[in-house]
Jmol script that loads the backbone (N, CA, C; Angstrom):
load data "model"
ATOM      1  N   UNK A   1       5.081   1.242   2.044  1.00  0.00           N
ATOM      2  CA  UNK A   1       4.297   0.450   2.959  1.00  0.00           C
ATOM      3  C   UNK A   1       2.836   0.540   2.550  1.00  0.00           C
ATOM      4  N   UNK A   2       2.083  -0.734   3.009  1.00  0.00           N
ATOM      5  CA  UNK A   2       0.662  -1.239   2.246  1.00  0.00           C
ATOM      6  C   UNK A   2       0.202  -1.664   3.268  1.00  0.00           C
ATOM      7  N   UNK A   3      -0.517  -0.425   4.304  1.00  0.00           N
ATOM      8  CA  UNK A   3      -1.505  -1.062   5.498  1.00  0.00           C
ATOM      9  C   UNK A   3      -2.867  -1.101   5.239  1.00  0.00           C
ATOM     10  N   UNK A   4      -3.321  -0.045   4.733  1.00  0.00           N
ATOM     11  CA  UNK A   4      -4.845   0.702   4.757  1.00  0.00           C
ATOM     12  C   UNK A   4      -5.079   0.229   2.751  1.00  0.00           C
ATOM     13  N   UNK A   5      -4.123   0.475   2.472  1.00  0.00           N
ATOM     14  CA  UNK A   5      -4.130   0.727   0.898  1.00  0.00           C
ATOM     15  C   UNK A   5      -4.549   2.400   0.679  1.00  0.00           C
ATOM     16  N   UNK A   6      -5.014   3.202   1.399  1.00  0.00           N
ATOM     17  CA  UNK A   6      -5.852   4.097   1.061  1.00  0.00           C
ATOM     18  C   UNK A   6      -4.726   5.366   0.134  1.00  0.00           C
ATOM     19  N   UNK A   7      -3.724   5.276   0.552  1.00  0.00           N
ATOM     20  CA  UNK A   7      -2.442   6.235  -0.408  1.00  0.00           C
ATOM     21  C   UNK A   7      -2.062   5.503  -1.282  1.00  0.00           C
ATOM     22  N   UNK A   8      -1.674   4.155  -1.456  1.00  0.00           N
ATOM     23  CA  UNK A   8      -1.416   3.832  -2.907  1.00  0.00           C
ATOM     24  C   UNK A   8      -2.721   3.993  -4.100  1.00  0.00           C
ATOM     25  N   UNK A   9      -4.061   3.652  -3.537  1.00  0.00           N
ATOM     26  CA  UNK A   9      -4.939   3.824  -4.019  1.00  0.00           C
ATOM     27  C   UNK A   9      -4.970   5.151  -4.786  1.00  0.00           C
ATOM     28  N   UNK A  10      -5.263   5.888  -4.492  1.00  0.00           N
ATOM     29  CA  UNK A  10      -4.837   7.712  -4.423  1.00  0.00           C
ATOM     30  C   UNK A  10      -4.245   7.985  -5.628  1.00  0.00           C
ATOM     31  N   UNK A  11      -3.026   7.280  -5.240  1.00  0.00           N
ATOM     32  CA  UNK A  11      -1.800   7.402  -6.018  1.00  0.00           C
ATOM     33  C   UNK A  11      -2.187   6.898  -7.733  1.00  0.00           C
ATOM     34  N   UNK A  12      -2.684   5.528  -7.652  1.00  0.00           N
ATOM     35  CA  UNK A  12      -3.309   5.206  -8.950  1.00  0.00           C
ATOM     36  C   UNK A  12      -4.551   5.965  -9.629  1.00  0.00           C
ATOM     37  N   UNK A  13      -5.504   5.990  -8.864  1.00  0.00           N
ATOM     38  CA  UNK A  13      -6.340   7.082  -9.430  1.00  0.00           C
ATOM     39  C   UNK A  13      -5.709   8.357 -10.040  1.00  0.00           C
ATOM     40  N   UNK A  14      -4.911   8.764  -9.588  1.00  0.00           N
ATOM     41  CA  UNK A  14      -4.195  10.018 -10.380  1.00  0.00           C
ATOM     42  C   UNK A  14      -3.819   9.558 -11.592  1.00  0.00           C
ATOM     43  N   UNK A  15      -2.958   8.247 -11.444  1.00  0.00           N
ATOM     44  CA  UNK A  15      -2.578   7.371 -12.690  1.00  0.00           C
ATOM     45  C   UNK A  15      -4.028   7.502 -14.167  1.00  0.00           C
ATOM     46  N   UNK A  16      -4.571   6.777 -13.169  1.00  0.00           N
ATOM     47  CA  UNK A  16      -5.829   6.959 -14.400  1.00  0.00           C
ATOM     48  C   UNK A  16      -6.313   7.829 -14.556  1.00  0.00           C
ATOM     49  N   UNK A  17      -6.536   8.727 -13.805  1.00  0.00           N
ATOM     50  CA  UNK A  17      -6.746  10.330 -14.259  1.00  0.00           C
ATOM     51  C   UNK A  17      -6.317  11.016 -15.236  1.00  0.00           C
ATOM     52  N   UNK A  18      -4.828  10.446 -15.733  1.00  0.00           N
ATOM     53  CA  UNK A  18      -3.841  10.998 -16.816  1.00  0.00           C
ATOM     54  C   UNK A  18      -4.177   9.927 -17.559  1.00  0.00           C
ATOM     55  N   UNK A  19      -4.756   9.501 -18.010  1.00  0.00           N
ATOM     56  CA  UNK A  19      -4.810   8.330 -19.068  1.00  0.00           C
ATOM     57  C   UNK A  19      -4.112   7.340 -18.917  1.00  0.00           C
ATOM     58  N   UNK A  20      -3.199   6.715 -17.613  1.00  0.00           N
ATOM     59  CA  UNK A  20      -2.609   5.670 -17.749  1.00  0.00           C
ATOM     60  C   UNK A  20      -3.509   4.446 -17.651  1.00  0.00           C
ATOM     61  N   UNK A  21      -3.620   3.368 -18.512  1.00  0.00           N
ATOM     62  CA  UNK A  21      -4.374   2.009 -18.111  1.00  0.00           C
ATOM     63  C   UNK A  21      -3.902   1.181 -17.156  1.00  0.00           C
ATOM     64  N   UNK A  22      -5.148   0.723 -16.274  1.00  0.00           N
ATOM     65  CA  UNK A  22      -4.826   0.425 -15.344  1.00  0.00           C
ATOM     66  C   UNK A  22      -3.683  -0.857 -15.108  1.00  0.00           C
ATOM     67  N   UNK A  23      -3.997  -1.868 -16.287  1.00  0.00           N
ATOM     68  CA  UNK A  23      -2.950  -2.748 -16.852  1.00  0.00           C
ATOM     69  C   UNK A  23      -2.088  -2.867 -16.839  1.00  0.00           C
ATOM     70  N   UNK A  24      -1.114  -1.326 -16.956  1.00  0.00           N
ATOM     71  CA  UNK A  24       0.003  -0.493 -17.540  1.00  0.00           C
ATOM     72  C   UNK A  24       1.099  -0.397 -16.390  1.00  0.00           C
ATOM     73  N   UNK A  25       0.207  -0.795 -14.829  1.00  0.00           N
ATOM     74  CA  UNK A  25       0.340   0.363 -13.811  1.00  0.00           C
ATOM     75  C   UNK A  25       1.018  -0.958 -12.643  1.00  0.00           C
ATOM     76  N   UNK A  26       2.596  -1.009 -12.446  1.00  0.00           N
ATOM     77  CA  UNK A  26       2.654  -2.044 -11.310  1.00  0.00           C
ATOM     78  C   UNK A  26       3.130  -1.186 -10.138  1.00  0.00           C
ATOM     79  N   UNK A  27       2.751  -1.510  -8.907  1.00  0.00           N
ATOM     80  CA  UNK A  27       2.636  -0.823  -7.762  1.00  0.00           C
ATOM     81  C   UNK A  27       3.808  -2.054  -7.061  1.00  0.00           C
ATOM     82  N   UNK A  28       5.039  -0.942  -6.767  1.00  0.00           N
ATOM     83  CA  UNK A  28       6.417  -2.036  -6.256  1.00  0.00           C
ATOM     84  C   UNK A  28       5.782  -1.258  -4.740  1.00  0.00           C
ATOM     85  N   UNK A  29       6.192  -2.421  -3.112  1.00  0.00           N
ATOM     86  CA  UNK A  29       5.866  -2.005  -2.205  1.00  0.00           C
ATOM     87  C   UNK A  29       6.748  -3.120  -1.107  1.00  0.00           C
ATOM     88  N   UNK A  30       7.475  -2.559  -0.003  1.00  0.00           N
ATOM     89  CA  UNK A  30       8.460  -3.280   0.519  1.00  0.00           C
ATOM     90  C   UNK A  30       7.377  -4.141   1.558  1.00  0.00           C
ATOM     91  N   UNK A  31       6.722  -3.343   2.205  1.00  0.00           N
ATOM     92  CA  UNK A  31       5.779  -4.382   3.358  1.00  0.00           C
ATOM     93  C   UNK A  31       4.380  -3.820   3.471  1.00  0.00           C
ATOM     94  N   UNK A  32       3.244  -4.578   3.120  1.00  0.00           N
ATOM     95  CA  UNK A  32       2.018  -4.496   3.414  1.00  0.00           C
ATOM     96  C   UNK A  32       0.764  -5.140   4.048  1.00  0.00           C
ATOM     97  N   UNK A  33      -0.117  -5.415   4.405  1.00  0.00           N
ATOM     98  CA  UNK A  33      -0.854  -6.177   4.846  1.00  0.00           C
ATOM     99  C   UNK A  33      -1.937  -6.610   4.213  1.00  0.00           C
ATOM    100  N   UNK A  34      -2.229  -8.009   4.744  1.00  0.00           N
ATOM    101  CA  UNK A  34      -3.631  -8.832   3.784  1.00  0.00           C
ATOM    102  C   UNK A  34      -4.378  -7.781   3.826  1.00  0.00           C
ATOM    103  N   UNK A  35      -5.071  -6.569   4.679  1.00  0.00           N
ATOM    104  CA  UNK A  35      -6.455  -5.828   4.392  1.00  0.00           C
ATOM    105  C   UNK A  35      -5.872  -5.288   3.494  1.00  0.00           C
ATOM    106  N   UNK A  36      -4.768  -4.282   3.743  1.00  0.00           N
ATOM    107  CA  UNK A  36      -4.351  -3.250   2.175  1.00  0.00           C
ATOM    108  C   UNK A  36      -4.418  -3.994   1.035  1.00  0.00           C
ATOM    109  N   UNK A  37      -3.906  -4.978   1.045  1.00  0.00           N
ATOM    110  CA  UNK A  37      -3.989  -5.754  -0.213  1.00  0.00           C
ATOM    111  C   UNK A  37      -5.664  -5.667  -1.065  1.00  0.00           C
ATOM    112  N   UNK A  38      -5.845  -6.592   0.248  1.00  0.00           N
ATOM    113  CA  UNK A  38      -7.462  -6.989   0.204  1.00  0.00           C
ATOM    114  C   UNK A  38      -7.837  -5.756  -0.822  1.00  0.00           C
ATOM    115  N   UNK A  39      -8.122  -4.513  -0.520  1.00  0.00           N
ATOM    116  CA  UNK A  39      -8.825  -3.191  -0.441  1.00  0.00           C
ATOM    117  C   UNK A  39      -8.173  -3.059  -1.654  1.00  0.00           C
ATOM    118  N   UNK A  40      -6.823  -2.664  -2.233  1.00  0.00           N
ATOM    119  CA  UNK A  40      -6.401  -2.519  -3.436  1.00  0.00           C
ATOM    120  C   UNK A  40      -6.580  -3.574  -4.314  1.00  0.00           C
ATOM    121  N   UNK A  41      -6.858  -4.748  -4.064  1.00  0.00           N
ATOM    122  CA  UNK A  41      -7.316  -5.655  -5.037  1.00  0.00           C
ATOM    123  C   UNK A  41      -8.163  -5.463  -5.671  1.00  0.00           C
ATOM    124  N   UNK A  42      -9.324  -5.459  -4.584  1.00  0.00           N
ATOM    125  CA  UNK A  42     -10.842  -4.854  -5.074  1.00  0.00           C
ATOM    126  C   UNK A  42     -11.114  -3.296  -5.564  1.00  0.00           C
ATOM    127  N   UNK A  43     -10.244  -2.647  -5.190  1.00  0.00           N
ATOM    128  CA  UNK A  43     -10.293  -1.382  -6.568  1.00  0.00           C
ATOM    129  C   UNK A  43      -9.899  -1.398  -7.606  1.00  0.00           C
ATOM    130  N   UNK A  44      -8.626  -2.008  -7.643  1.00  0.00           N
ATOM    131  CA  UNK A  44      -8.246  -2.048  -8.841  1.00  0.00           C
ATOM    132  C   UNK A  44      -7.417  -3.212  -9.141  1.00  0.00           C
ATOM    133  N   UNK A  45      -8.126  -4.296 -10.080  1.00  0.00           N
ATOM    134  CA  UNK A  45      -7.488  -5.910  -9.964  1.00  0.00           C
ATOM    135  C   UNK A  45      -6.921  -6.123 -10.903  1.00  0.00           C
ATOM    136  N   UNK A  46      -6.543  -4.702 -11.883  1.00  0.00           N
ATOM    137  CA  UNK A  46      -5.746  -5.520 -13.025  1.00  0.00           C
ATOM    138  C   UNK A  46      -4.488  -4.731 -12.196  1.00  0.00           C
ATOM    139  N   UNK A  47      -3.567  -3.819 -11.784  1.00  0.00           N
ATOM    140  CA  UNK A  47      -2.612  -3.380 -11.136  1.00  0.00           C
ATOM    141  C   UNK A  47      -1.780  -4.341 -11.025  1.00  0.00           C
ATOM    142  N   UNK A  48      -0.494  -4.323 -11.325  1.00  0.00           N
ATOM    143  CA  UNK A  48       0.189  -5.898 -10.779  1.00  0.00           C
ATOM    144  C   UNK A  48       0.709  -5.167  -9.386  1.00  0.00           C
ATOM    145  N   UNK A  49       0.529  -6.226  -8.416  1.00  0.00           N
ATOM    146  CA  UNK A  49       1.268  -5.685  -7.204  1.00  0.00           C
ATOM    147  C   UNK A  49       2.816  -6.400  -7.084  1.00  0.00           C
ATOM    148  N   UNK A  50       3.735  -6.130  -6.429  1.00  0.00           N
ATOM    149  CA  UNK A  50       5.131  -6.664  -6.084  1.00  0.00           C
ATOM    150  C   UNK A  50       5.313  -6.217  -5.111  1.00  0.00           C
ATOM    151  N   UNK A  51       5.632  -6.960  -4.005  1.00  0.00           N
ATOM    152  CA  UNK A  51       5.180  -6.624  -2.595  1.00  0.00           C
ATOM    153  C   UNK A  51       6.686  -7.766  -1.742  1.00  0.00           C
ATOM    154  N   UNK A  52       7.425  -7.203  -1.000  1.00  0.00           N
ATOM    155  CA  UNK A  52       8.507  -7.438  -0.580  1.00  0.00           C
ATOM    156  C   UNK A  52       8.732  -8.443   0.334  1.00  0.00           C
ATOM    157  N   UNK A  53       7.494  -7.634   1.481  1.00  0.00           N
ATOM    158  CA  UNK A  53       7.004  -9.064   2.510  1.00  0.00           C
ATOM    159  C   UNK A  53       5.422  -8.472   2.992  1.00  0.00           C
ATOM    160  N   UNK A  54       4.780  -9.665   3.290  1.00  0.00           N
ATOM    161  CA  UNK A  54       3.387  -9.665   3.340  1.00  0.00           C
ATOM    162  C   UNK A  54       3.933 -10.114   5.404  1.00  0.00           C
ATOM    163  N   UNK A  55       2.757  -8.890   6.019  1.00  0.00           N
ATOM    164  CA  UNK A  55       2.984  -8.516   7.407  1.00  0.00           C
ATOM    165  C   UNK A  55       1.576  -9.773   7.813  1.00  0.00           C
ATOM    166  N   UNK A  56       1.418  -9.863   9.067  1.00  0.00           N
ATOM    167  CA  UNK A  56       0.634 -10.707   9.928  1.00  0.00           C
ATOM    168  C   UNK A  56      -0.773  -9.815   9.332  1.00  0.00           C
ATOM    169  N   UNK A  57      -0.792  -7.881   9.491  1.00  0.00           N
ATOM    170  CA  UNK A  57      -2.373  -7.624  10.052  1.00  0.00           C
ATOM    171  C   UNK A  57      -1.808  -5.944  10.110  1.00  0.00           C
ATOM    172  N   UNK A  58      -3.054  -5.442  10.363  1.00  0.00           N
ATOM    173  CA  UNK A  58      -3.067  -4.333  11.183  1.00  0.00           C
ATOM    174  C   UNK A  58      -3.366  -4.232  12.585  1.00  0.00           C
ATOM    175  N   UNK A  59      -2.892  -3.554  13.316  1.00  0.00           N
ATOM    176  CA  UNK A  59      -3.291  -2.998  14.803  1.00  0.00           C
ATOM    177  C   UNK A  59      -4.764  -2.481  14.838  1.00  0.00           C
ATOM    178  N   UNK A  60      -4.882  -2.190  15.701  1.00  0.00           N
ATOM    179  CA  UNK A  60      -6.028  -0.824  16.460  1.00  0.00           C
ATOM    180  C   UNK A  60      -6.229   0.198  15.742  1.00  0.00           C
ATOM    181  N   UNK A  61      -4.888   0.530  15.638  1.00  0.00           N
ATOM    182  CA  UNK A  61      -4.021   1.844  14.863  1.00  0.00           C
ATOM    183  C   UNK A  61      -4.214   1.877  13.506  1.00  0.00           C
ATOM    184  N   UNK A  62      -4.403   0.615  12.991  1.00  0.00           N
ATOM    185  CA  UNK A  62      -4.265   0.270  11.658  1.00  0.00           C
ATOM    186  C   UNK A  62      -2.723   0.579  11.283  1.00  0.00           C
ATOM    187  N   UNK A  63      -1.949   0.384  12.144  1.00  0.00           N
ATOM    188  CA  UNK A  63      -0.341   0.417  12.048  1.00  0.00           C
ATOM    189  C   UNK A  63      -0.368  -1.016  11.272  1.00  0.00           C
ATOM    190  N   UNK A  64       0.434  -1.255  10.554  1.00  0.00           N
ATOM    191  CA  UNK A  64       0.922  -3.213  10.271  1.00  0.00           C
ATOM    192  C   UNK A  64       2.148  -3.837  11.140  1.00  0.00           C
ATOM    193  N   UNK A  65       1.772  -5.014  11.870  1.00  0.00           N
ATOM    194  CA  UNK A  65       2.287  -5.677  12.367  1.00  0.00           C
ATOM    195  C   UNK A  65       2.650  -7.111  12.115  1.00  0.00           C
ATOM    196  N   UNK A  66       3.950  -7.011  12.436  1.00  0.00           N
ATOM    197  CA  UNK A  66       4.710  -6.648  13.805  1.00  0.00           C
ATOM    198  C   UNK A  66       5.442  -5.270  12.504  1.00  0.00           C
ATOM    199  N   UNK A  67       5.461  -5.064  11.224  1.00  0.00           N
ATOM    200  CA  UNK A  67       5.871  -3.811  10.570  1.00  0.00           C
ATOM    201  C   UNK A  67       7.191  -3.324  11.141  1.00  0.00           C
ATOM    202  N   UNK A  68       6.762  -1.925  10.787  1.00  0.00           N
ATOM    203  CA  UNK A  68       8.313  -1.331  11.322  1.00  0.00           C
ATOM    204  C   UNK A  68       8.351   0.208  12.158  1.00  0.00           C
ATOM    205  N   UNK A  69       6.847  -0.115  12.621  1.00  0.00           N
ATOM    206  CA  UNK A  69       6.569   1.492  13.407  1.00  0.00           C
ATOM    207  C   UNK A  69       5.891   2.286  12.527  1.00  0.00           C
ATOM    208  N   UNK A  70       5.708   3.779  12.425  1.00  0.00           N
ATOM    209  CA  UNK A  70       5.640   4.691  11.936  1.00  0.00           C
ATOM    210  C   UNK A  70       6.684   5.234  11.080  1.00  0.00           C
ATOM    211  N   UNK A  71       6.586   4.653   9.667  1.00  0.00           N
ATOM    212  CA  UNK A  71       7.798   5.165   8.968  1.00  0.00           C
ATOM    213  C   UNK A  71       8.233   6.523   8.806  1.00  0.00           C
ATOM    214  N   UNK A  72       7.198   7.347   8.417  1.00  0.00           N
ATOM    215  CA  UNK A  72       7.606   8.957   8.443  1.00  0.00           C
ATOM    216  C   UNK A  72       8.052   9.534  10.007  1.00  0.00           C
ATOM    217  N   UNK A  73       7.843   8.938  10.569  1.00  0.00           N
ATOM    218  CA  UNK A  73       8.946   9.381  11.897  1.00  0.00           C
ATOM    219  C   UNK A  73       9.854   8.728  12.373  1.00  0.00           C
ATOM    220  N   UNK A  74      10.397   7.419  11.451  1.00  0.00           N
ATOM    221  CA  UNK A  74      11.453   7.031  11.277  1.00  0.00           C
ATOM    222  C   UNK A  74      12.379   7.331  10.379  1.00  0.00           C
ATOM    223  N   UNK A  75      11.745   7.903   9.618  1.00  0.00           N
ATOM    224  CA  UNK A  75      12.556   8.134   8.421  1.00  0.00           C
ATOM    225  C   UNK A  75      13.152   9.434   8.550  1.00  0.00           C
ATOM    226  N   UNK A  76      11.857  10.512   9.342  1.00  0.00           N
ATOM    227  CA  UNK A  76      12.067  12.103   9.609  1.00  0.00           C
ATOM    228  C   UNK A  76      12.715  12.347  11.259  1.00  0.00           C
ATOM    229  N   UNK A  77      13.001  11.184  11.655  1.00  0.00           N
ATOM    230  CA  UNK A  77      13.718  11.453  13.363  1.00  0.00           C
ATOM    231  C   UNK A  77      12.880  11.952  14.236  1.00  0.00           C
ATOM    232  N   UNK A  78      11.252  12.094  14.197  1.00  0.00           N
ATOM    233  CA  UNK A  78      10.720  12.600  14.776  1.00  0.00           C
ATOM    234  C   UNK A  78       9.666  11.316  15.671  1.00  0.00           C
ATOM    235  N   UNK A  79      10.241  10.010  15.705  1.00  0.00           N
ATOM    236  CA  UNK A  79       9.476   9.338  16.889  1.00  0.00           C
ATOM    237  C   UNK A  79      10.116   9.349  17.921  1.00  0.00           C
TER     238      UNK A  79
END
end "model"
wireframe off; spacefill off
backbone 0.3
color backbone group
């Protein structure tokens, strides 16, 4: 999931940290939103993205909506 962008981001910087080019580097992602996008575009615009389904937005929360909740406490049984 691609709300904030701020963990896939993360995630690539490590990439390039190890010498991977950024070119090199496609980021697969089941559901995200126009800001995450937005935000990972503008860090890093050669990245190819592949993106599953593109959501309405973020919340308040910066949750993505209508999304699918809080995945790590869907995934971990803990919502």
């Amino acid at each position: 999931m691609l709300a904030t962008g701020g963990s896939a981001m993360q995630a690539v910087q490590v990439l390039l940290d190890n010498n991977v080019k950024e070119e090199h580097i496609i980021f697969l992602n089941l559901i995200g939103s126009p800001e995450g996008i937005d935000s990972f575009i503008a860090k890093y615009p050669k990245v190819k993205i592949v993106i599953g389904e593109l959501d309405a937005g973020l919340n308040k929360d910066k949750y993505i909506v209508p999304g699918c909740g809080d995945f790590g406490c869907r995934y971990f049984g803990t919502d």
